[in-house]
C-alpha positions as CSV (number, residue, x, y, z in Angstrom):
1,X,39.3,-26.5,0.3
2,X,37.9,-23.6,1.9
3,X,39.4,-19.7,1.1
4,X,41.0,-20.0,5.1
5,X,43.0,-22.8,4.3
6,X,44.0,-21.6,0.8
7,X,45.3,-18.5,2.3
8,X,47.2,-20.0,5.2
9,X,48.6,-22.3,2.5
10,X,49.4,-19.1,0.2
11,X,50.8,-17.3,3.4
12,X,53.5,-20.3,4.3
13,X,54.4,-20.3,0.4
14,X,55.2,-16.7,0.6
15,X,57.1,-17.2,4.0
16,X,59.2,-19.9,3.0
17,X,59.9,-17.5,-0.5
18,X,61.2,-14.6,1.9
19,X,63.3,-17.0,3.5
20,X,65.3,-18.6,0.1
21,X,65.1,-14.3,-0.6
22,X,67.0,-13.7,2.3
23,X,69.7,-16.5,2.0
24,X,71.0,-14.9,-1.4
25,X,72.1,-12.2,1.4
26,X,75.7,-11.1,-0.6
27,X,78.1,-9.7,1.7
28,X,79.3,-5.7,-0.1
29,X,83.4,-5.6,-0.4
30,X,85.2,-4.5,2.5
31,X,85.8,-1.4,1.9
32,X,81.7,-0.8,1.3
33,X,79.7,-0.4,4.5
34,X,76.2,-0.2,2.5
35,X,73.9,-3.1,3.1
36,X,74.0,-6.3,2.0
37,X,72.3,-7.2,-1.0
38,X,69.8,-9.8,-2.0
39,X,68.7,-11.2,-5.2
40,X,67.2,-8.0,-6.4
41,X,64.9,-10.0,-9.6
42,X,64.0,-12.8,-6.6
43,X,62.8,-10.3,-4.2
44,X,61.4,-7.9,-6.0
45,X,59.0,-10.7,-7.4
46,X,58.5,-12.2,-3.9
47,X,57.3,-8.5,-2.6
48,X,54.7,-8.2,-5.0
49,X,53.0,-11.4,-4.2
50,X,53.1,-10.8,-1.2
51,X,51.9,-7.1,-0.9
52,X,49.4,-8.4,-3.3
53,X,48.1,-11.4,-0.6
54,X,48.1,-8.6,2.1
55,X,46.3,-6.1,0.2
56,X,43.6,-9.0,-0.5
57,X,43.3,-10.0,3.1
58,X,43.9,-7.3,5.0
59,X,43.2,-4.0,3.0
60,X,44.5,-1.3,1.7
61,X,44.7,0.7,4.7
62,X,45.5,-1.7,7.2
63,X,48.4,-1.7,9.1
64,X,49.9,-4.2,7.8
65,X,49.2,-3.7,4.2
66,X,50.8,-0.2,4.9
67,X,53.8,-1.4,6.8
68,X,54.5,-3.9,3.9
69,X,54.5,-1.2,1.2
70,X,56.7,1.3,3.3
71,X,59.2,-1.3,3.6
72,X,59.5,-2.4,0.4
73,X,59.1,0.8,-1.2
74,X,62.8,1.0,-0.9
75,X,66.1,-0.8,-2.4
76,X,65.0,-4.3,-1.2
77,X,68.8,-5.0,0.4
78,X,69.1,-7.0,3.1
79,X,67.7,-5.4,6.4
80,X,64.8,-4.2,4.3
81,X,64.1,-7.7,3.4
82,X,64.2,-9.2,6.8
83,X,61.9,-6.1,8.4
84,X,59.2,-7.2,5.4
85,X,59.6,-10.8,6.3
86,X,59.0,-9.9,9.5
87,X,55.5,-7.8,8.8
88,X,54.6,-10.8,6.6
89,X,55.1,-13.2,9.4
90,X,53.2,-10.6,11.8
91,X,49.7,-10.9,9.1
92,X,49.9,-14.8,9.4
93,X,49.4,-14.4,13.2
């Protein structure tokens, strides 16, 4: 298999992660209007492999290495989540 293939594959992994990340969205009780959360252990794990997969593709000081790791430099709640799913979906194009 050839190091393209393996990271397209590795890519779609990490996509379809983000997206059983973001469906363990919790709604906040009524009376809190902060974000909802996420898995915290589940994202947190998914954001590292995939800052790590950027970072080896793409660089340190790419844009989208960058992006990633301004996102997610944060409380991984919801929104942030989604906006990083969307910069990882971004690389793959």
């Amino acid at each position: 298999m050839q190091l393209d293939q393996k990271i397209i594959e590795r890519m779609d992994a990490l996509l379809a992660m983000g997206e059983q990340v973001l469906s363990t969205r919790r709604e906040r009780p009524r009376n809190d209007f902060r974000d909802p959360t996420v898995n915290a252990q589940f994202a947190y794990q998914w954001a590292t492999s995939a800052q790590s997969l950027l970072l080896r593709v793409f660089g340190k000081e790419s844009e989208h290495s960058s992006r990633f790791r301004s996102i997610t430099k944060r409380a991984l709640t919801y929104s942030p989540t989604v906006c990083a799913q969307g910069g990882l979906e971004s690389g793959q194009r």
